[in-house]
C-alpha positions, 0 to 999 in steps of 0.5 A: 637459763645457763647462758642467761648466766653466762655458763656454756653447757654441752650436749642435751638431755634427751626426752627419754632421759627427762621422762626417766628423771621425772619417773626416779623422783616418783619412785623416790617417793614410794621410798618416802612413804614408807620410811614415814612408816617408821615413826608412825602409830597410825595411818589412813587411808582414802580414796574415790573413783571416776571414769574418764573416757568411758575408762575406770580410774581410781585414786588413793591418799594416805595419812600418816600420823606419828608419836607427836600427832603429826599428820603427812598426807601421801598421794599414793597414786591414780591408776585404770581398773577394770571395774569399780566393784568393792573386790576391785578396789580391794585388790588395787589397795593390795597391790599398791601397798605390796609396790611399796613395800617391795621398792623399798625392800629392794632398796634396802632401805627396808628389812622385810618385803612384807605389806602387812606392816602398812595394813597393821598400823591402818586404823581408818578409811575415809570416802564418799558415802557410796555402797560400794565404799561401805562394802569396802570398808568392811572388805578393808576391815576383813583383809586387816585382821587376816594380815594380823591373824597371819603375822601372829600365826608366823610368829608362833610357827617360828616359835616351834621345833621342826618335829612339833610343826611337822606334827600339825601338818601332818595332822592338817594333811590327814583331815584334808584328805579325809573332807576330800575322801582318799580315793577323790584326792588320789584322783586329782592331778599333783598340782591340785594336791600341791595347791591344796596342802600350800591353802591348808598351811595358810589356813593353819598358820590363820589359825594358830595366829587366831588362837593367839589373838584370843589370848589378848584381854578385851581391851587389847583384842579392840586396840588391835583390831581398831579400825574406823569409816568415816563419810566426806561431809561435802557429800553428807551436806549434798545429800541432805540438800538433795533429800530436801529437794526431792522432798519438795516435789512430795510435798506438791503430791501431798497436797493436791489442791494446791498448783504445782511448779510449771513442768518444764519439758525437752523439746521433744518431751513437749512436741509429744505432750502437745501433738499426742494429748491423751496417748500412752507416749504423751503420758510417758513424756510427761512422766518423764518431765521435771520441774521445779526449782533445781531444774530452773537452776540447772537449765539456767546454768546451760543458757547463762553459763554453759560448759562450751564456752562457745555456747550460751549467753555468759557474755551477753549477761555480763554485758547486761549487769555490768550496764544495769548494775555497774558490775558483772556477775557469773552464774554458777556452774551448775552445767558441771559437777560443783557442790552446791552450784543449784542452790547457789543458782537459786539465791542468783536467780531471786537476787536479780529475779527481774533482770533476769527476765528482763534479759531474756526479753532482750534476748527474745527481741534481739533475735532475728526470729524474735523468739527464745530457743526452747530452753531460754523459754523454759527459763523464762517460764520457770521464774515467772512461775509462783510454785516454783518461785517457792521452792527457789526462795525455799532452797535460798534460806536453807543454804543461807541458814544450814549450808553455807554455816555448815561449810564455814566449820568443815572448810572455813579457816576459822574451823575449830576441828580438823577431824572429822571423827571429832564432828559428832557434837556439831553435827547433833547440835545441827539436828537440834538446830534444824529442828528449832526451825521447823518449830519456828519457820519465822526465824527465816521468814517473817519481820523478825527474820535475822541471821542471829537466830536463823543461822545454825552459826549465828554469823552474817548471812553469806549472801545477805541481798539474797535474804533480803529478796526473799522477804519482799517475795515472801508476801506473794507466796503464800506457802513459803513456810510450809516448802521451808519446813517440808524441806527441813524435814526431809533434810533432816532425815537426811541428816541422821542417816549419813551423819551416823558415822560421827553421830551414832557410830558404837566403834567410835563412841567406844574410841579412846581419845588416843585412838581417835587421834590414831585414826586423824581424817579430813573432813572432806574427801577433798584431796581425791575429788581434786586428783581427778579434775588436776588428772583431766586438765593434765590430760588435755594439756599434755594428751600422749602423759601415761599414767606413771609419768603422772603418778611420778610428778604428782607423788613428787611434788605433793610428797614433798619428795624433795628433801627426802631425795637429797638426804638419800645416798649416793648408792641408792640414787645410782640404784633409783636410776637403774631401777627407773630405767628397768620400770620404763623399759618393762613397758608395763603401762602398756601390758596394762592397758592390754589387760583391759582390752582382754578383760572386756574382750572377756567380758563381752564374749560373756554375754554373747 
């Protein structure tokens, strides 16, 4: 680029030096956050985990909103941990707050090396709906009052003569040796008794902080202890959909005189149910098979859009539709992790439900044997079959009516909220709305059927050809209503069970509207999700990246780093670059991963 223009450099910066430059810049970001601290009246937090190459990796964000309501979003950073349990979690927050603060306090741009400043202004937690998330949050809640109780204790003690300090620790020393019993605690070794007196000071200076709270009106004690969790709607949706389709295989069991879908078993599952007939192993294959809609749309993904580009039939079919049709399309990804990718499928497969089997024909007859592989024959057996032809067409109108309107609010540019705390209305008008339609299925079935009063926003259909084409199937399947409202219900169950965060939450019903403001949330636990899939294609792209070298180009360029790195003072970045060089020679990445190894070295010997 400088002899483009002309300009003659000397010399180069070497790898290490580059590597160094990235990582000042992540390390000028942890500055960044804290410093927004300042300003801040409150603060939340998020995150998620996954594993990648059978290793723990948890990710963590943080929204810091000010005096003027506005909002800084924060990636904190992605790290290994040993497990995925809710105390693991728990001391990955610590940790990684106490990095923060200790940075900054070296720096000098902040006063105090204390951590408990950051949990102090937290006043929400944003994640998945998982059980561990929810022990979490409760954990999170815990830690939060102790940090305060402890700030109120010291601020007392600090309060106190040497002689009226001494008094209560003497009589904290007295009551602990008399639960010890004096001759037990003569017998244990002086560093057992040092830990003990260091825990009962603690414990004391907890309490006093206690006694200190308990003197704050009602009003106040809420205010300090304010502190809310709220659920991603993407999984909210997800779940409801799910409920829905696992309704659906109960609605066949409830009704018995009626043929349920076609199962649909593996290869093996099927030469066992064909060979064994009548056997223990036969029983247990069948059992073991699924059927269904979702699972049409599942192998379907595989045989029209498998995640190994150099298998499947992807481009044959868009060979196919682009000569039948004049255009190609894609058909979701439901070979990977992609939130409503089934249901979608389902709309694609009634759409262009004859071409569909018409291509699989044309694949059959192309084949030098002149058969589908087992696969591409469940497929092909799974759409010509009339029950599982109802629960596609079933879970096309509830994507059309519930799902896509659903998401136009919590993503679409034209939402009218962006926090999430503020949902519970529209989530209540979605239970009433989903309940009209259980009253009046003809909204989406039937002559009448329109978008008007069968979409829970009253918009256009999403997809209007894949309304169109489960009114002309709608004649041939005699029980599409009764599916459509099984599945309703059985959403709506899951509905109330994971909207009760924003719809029947006492905490937040109590919130003032400050308060709420205070504790700002996305809708959606987007940011985390994404961090995981930017973290793998990053991996794949550069295979040797360690994770702080990640952390430092990611926390740069999401943080807005740069502004803040230019107004920072010449003495400071000189203190960046000696502070870097110190990191990156600790080798502190690779003591990590040598912890891990223990741990499970630990872990394994366990068990044995």
């Amino acid at each position: 680029i400088a002899s483009a223009f002309g300009i003659e450099v000397e010399g180069e910066a070497s790898r290490r030096s580059i590597s160094r430059i990235v990582k000042e810049g992540g390390n000028a970001s942890k500055l960044q956050i804290v410093e927004s601290l300042k300003n801040a009246k409150g603060v939340t937090i998020s995150g998620d985990g996954t594993t990648h190459k059978n290793e723990t990796y948890e990710t963590k964000h943080a929204a810091v909103i000010d005096e003027s309501n506005s909002k800084l979003q924060f990636f904190l950073g992605l790290k290994m941990a040993t497990n995925h349990t809710s105390e693991e979690q728990l001391d990955g927050w610590i940790e990684t707050v106490e990095d923060l603060f200790h940075l900054s306090f070296e720096s000098g741009l902040c006063t105090k090396d204390d951590a408990r400043i950051f949990w102090n202004l937290v006043t929400g937690f944003h994640s998945d709906h998982a059980a561990d998330q929810k022990k979490l949050f409760h954990l999170l809640k815990e830690w939060k009052k102790k940090s305060d109780r402890d700030v109120r204790g010291e601020n007392a003690v600090s309060r106190l003569n040497d002689l009226e300090y001494a008094s209560l620790v003497v009589q904290g020393a007295l009551a602990l040796v008399q639960n010890e019993g004096s001759l037990a605690w003569e017998a244990l070794p002086l560093e057992e008794q040092n830990r003990k007196i260091e825990g009962m000071k603690k414990q004391l200076v907890r309490d006093i902080g206690e006694a200190e709270f308990n003197k704050l009106s009602d009003a106040e004690k809420a205010e300090v202890d304010f502190f809310l969790w709220a659920g991603c709607c993407m999984h909210k949706e997800m779940n409801a959909f799910k409920g829905g389709c696992i309704g659906l295989d109960s609605f066949w069991k409830e009704h018995p005189h009626l043929t349920p879908p076609l199962q649909l078993p593996n290869r093996d599952n099927a030469a066992t149910i064909k060979q064994a007939q009548g056997t223990e192993a036969a029983e247990h294959a069948i059992a073991r098979t699924e059927r269904g809609a979702v699972k049409v749309a599942s192998l379907a993904g595989a045989v029209f859009r498998h995640k190994d580009r150099k298998r499947g039939q992807q481009d044959t079919l868009r060979f196919f539709f682009d000569s039948k049709l004049g255009f190609v399309i894609s058909f979701p990804d439901t070979s990977n992790t992609r939130f409503q990718s089934h249901a979608e499928a389902c709309a694609v497969m009634i759409t262009y439900l004859d071409l569909f089997i018409e291509f699989l024909t044309y694949v059959k007859e192309n084949k030098g044997s002149g058969m589908l592989n087992h696969m591409e024959q469940n497929v092909f057996n799974g759409l010509q079959d009339i029950p599982t032809r109802h629960e596609i067409c079933t879970i096309t109108l509830y994507w059309l009516a519930i799902s896509i309107p659903y998401m136009r609010e919590i993503r679409g540019i034209h939402a009218k909220e962006d926090n999430i705390l503020r949902l519970g209305e529209f989530h209540h008008r979605l239970i009433a709305f989903i309940n009209e339609l259980i009253a009046e299925p003809e909204r989406l079935v039937g002559p009448n059927a329109s978008y008007k009063k069968g979409s829970f926003d009253g918009l256009p259909w999403g997809r209007p050809e894949s309304f169109y084409a489960v009114q002309q199937q709608a004649p041939h399947l005699p029980h599409l209503q009764d599916t459509l409202v099984y599945f309703l219900k059985q959403s709506r169950i899951h509905w109330v069970r994971f909207g009760a965060d924003v719809m029947d939450n006492p905490a937040l019903d109590h919130a003032t509207e400050e308060q709420i403001d205070r504790a700002w949330m996305e809708k959606t636990n987007d940011l985390n999700e994404a961090d995981f899939g930017t973290f793998r294609q990053t991996s794949k792209q550069s295979p040797t990246i360690s994770i702080p070298q990640y952390n430092a180009r990611k926390m740069f360029k999401f943080n807005d780093t740069s502004a803040f790195l230019h107004s920072l003072s010449p003495d400071l970045r000189r203190w960046l670059r000696k502070v870097t060089r110190s990191q990156d020679a600790s080798g502190s990445n690779h003591q990590e991963k040598i912890q891990l190894a223990h741990y499970r070295e630990n872990v394994a010997e366990e068990r044995i």
